[in-house]
DOMARRO-729984 format. One line per 8 residues: number of its first residue (from 1); for each residue x, y, z of C-alpha. Coordinates in nm, 2 decimals. Example, Ala and Ser with C-alpha at 12.3 -4.5 7.8 and 13.67 -1.06 7.14 Angstrom:
BEGIN
1	1.23,-0.45,0.78 | 1.37,-0.11,0.71
END
This chain:
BEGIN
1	0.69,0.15,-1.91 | 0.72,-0.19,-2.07 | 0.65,-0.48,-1.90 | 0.97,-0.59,-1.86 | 1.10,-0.28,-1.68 | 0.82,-0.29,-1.44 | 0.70,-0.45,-1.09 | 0.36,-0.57,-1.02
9	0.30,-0.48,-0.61 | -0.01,-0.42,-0.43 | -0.09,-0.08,-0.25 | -0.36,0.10,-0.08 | -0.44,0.46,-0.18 | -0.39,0.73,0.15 | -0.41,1.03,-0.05 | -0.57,1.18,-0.39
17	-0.34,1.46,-0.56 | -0.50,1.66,-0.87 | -0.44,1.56,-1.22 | -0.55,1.21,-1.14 | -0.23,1.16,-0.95 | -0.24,0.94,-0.57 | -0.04,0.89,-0.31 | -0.02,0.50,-0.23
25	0.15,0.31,0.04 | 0.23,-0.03,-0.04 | 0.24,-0.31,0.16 | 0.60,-0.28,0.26 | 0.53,0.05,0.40 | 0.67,0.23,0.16 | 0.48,0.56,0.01 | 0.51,0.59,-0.35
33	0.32,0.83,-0.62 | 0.07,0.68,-0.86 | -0.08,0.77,-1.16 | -0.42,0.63,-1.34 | -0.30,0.45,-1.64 | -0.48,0.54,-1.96 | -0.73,0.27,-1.99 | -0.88,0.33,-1.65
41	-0.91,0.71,-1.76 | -1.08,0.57,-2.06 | -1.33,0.38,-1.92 | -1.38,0.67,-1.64 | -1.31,0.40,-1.35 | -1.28,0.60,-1.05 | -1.02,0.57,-0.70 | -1.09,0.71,-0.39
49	-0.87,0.75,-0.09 | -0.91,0.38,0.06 | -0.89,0.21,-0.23 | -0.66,-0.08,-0.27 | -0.48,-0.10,-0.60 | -0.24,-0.27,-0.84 | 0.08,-0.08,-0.95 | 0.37,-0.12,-1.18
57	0.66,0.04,-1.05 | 0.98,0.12,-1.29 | 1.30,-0.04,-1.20 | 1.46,0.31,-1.32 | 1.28,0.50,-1.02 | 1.06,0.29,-0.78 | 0.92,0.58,-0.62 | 0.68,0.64,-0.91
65	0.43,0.39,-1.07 | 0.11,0.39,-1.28 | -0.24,0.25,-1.11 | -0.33,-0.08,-1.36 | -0.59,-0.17,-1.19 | -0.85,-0.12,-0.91 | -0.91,-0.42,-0.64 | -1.28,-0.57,-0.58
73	-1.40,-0.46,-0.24 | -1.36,-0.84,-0.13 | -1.02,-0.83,-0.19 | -0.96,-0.45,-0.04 | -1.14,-0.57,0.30 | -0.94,-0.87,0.31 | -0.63,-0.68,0.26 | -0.73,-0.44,0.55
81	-0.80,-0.71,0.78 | -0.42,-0.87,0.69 | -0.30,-0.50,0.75 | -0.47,-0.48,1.04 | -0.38,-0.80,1.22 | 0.09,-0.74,1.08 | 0.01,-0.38,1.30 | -0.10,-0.57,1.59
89	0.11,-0.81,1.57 | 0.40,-0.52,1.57 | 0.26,-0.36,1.86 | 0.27,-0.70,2.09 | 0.60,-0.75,1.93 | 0.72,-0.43,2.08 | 0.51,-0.50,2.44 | 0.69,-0.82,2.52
97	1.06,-0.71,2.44 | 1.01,-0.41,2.68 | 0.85,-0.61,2.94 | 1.14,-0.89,2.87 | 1.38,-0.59,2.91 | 1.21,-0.45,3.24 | 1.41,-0.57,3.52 | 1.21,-0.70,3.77
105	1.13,-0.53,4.09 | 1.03,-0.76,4.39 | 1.30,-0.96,4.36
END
């Protein structure tokens, strides 16, 4: 993939497939299949379920990508926490528009 044919986006890994192969869900939710690029082979850098990662996605077929790079652990906590916090967020979402829509009962 050439650079410009690709997208740079941000995922964290969920699952590791053989032949160094991972399933990633990116921030947008969306599950995509990863594969190490060859210079993280080459210097044996390793990615464990947990993991957040950089990957370049083709514009030809978005569901597939190559892992570029592994994030520090300051940055994969961080991440989490922001992950975290957009679920919760969600979940109150959804609380108050079905209390909103609850009709109310002593009235």
């Amino acid at each position: 993939m050439s650079k410009d044919t690709t997208i740079l986006v941000v995922g964290e890994v969920i699952e590791a497939l053989r032949d160094a192969a991972f399933r990633i869900e990116l921030e947008s939710g969306i599950v995509v299949l990863g594969h190490l690029s060859g210079k993280m082979r080459m210097n044996f850098i390793k990615i464990i379920p947990g993991d957040w990662v950089e990957i370049e996605l083709s514009t030809y077929d978005p569901t597939k990508g190559r892992i570029v790079k592994r994030l520090s652990t300051a940055d994969s906590k961080r991440l989490s926490r922001e992950k975290q916090t957009l679920k919760q967020q969600k979940i109150n979402e959804m609380q108050n528009e079905a209390n909103a829509e609850e009709p109310a009962i002593n009235q």
